[in-house]
C-alpha positions as CSV (number, residue, x, y, z in Angstrom):
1,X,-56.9,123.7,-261.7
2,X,-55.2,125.5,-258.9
3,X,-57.3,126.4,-255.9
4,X,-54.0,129.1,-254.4
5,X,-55.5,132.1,-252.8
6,X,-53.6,135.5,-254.0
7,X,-53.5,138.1,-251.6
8,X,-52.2,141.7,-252.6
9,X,-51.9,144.2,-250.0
10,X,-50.6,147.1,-248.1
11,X,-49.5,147.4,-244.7
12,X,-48.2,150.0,-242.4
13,X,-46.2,148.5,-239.9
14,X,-45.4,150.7,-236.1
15,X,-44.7,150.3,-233.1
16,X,-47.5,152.6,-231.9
17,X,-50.9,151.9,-231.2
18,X,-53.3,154.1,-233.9
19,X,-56.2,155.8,-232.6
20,X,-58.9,155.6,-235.2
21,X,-58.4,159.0,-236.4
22,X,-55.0,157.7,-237.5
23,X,-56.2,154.7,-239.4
24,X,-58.5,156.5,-240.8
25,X,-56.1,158.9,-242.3
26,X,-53.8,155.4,-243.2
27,X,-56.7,154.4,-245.5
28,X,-57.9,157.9,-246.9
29,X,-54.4,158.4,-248.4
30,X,-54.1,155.1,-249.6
31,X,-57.6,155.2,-251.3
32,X,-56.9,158.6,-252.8
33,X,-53.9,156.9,-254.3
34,X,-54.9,153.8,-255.5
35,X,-59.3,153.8,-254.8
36,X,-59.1,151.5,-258.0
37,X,-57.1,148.6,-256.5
38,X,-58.9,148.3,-252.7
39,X,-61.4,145.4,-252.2
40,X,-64.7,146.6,-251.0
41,X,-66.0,143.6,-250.4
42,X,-65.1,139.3,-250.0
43,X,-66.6,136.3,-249.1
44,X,-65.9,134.0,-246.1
45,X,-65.6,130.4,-246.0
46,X,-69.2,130.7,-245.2
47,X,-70.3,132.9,-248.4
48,X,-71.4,135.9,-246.4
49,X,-70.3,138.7,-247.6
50,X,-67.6,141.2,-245.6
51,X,-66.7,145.0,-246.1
52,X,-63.0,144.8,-245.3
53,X,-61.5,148.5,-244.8
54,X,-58.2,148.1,-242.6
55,X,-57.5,144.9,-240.7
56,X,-55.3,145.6,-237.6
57,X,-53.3,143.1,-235.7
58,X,-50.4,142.6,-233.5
59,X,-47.1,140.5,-234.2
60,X,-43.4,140.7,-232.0
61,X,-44.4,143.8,-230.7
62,X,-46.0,146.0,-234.2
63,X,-48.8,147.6,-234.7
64,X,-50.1,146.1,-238.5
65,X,-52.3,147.7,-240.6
66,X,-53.7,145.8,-243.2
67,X,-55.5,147.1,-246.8
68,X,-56.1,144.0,-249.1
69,X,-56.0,145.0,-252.6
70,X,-57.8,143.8,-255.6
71,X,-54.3,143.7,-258.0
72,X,-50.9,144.4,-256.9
73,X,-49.7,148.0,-256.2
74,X,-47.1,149.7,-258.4
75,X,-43.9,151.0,-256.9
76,X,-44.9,154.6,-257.7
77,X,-48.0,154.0,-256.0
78,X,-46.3,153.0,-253.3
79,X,-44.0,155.7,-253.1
80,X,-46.1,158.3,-253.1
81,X,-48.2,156.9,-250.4
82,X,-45.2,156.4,-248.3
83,X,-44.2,160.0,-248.7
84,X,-48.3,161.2,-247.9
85,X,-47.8,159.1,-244.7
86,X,-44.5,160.2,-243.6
87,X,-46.2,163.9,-244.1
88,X,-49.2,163.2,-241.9
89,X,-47.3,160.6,-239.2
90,X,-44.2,162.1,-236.5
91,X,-43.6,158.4,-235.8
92,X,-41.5,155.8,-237.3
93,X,-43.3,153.3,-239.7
94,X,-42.6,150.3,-242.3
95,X,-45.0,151.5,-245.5
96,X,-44.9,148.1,-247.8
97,X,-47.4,146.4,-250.6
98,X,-46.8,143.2,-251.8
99,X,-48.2,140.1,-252.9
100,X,-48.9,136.5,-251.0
101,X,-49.2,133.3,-252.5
């Protein structure tokens, strides 16, 4: 039996630094889009339980924000969030979902 963690996610990927109204808005759109496939809830190597909503973090200068997703995203969800982002946002952004093994 394989023990391989599978990760699906989102991510929007700037160079600016999002106030919380802005993530906020980052995870509305992407829960009014695909509320089925978000993870509430996971546990840590400890079994406690964590509400996970957007995880933000920092690599070579970007701004990541993270949604982990219970299944992998389809492209037309995908799309359309990208285009309700690119409505809401005057800045430049990365928009991607995939998968990690």
């Amino acid at each position: 039996m394989s023990n391989k963690l599978i990760k699906h996610f989102c991510r929007l990927i700037t160079r600016e630094d999002l106030d919380n109204d802005d993530v906020i808005i980052f995870f509305d759109i992407v829960q009014s889009v695909a509320h089925t496939k978000l993870v509430s809830t996971y546990d840590d190597q400890d079994g406690k339980s964590i509400n996970v909503e957007v995880i933000a973090y920092h690599n070579d200068g970007d701004n990541i924000y993270e949604i982990v997703l219970e299944e992998d995203m389809s492209i037309d969800d995908g799309d359309m969030i990208a285009l309700e982002l690119d409505k809401e946002f005057d800045f430049d952004f990365d928009f991607e979902a995939s998968t990690e093994e």
